[in-house]
C-alpha positions in Angstrom: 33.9 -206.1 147.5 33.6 -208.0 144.3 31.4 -211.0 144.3 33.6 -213.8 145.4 31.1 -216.1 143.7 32.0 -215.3 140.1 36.0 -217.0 140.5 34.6 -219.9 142.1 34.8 -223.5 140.6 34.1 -226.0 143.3 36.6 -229.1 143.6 36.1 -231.5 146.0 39.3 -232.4 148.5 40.8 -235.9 148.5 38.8 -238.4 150.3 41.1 -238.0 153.5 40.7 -234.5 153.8 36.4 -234.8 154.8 38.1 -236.4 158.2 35.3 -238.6 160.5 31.8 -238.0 160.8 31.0 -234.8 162.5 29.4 -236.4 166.1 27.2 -233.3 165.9 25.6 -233.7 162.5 26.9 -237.3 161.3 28.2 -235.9 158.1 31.6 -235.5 156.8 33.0 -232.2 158.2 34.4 -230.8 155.4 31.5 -230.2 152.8 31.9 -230.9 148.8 33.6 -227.9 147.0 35.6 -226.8 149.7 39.0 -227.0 150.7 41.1 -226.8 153.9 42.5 -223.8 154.6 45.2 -222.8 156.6 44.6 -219.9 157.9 41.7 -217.7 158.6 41.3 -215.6 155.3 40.1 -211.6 155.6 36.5 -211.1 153.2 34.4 -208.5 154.0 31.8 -206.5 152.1 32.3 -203.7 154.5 35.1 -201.4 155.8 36.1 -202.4 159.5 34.7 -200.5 161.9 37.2 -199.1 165.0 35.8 -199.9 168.6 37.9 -198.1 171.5 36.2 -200.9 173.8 33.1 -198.5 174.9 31.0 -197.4 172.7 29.1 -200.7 171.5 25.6 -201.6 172.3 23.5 -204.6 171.3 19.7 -204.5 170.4 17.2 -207.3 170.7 13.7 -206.2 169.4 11.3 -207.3 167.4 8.5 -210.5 168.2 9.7 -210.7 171.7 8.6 -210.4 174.9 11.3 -208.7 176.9 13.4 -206.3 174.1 16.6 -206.0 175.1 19.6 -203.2 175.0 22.8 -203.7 176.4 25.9 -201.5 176.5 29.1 -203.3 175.9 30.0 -204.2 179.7 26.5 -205.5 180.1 26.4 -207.8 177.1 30.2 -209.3 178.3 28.9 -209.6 181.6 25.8 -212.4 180.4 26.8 -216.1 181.0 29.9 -217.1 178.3 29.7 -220.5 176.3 33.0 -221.4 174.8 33.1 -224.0 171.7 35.4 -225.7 169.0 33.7 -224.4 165.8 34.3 -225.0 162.2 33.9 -222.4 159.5 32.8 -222.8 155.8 32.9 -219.8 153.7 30.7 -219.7 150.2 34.3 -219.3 148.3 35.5 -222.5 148.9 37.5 -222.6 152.1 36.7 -224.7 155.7 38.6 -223.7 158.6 38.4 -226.6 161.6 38.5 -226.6 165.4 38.6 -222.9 166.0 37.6 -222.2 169.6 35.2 -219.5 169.8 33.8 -217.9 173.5 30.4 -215.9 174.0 26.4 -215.7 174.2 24.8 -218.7 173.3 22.0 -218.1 171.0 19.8 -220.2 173.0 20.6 -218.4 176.0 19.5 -215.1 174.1 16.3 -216.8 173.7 16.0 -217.6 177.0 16.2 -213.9 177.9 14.2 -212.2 175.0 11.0 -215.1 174.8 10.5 -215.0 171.4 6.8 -215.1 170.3 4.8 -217.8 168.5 4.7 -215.5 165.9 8.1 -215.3 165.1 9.9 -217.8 162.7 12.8 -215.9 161.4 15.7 -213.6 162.6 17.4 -210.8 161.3 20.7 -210.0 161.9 22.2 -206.3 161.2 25.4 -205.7 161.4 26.6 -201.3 162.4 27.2 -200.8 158.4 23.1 -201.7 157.6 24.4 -205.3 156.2 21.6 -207.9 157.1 21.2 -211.4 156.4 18.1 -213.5 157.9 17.7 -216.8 159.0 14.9 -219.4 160.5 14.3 -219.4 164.1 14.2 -223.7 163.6 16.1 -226.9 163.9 18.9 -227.1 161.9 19.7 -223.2 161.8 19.3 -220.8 164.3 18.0 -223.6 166.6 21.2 -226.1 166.8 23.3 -225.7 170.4 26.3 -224.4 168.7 24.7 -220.5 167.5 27.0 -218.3 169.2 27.4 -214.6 169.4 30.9 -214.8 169.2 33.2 -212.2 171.0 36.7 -214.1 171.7 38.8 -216.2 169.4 41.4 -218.6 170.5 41.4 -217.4 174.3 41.6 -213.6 172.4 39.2 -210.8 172.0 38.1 -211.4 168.5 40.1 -209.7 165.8 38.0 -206.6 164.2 38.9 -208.0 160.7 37.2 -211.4 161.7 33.7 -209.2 162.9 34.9 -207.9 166.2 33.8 -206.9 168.8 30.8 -209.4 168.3 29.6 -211.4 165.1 27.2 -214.1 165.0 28.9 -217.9 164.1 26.5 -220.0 162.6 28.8 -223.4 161.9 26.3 -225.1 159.7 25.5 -222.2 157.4 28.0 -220.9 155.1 29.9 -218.3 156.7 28.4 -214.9 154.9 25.5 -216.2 157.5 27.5 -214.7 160.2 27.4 -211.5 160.3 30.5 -209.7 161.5 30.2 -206.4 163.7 26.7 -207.6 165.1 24.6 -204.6 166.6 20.8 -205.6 165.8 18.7 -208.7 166.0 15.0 -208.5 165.4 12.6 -211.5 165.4 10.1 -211.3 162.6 7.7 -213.2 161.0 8.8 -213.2 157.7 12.5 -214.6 156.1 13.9 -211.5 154.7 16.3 -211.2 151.9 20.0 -209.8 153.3 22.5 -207.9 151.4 24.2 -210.6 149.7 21.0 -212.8 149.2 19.4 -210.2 147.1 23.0 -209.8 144.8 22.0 -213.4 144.1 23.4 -215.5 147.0 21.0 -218.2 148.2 18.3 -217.8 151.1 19.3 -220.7 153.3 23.4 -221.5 152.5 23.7 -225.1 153.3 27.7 -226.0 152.4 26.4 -229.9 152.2 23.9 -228.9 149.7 26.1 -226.8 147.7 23.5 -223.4 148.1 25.6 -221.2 147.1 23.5 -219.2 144.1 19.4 -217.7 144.3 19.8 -219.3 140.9 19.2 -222.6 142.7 17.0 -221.9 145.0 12.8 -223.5 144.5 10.5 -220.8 144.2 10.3 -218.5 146.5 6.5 -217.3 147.7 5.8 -213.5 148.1 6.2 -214.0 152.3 9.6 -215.4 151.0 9.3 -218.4 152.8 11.3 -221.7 150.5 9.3 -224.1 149.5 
């Protein structure tokens, strides 16, 4: 896919359209440079993978202390969340109240243990597409990280990241990576596929960090000052 970045000139929506403070993050909902879309727009740097249903596993590994790999029925059979999510893709659409059902990140960690060791995650998707993210407050730490397998009561559509994609609501939405197989928990923030084709490390839609461009310096352990 083309970068989606290039196009993009950011204009903020009317004053009415940022609605009420988000109770969850007392900010406006709808962050500068976006607009309100109506539907669910299709972007993927991948082609869609086919799942008959089956043959779908999901790996935990990494700086834990219990690795984990489940076949599809096992994973579906874990403990479901269900939650009203809104999306904010790096191309200048929001999407509100979309109700999402699956693993709750935090329950993952209650199954895995990470180590003290480990401060970032990795993410993989089945095509080798990563993107990484810190194992901390306001990212992979907030109560609304899902692993996201239903969408609107429905299993979740493949061209949306079914069977499973990660939904990370306060990141932008190249963050959540679509056709999920592989999480590893690391020690050091690793650069993803679209990060290193000049996307920024931590992809905050209220700060705007949309380019690497913008990013501070970045140390050789890629940690952000």
């Amino acid at each position: 896919m083309r970068n989606p970045l290039k196009k993009i000139q950011p204009v903020s929506p009317p004053a009415e359209e940022y609605g009420p403070l988000s109770e969850k993050t007392k900010r406006v909902r709808v962050p500068p440079g976006q607009r309100l879309a109506k539907r669910w727009p299709v972007l993927s740097a991948e082609r869609t993978p086919k799942f008959n249903g089956k043959d779908w596993d999901v790996t935990v590994d990494g700086l834990v202390k219990n690795p984990q790999k489940w076949t599809w029925d096992e994973f579906k059979n874990l403990a479901k969340t269900e939650q009203v999510s809104d999306l904010h893709c790096v191309t200048t659409w929001s999407l509100l109240d979309q109700k999402f059902g699956g693993l709750s990140f935090k329950r993952l960690l209650e199954i895995v243990q990470p180590l003290p060791e480990a401060e970032y995650v990795t993410f993989e998707a089945e095509s080798g597409y990563t993107t990484a993210i810190p194992l901390k407050e306001g990212y992979l730490l907030e109560n609304d990280v899902l692993l996201a397998y239903e969408h609107e009561n429905e299993p979740l559509e493949a061209d949306h990241g079914g069977p499973l994609r990660l939904l990370v609501p306060q990141l932008y939405l190249w963050k959540s990576v679509k056709w999920l197989k592989k999480i590893s928990f690391k020690s050091e923030w690793e650069r993803g596929f679209w990060e290193v084709r000049g996307y920024h490390q931590r992809a905050d839609p209220w700060l705007e960090e949309r380019y690497s461009s913008e990013e501070k310096p970045i140390r050789r352990n890629h940690k952000i000052d």
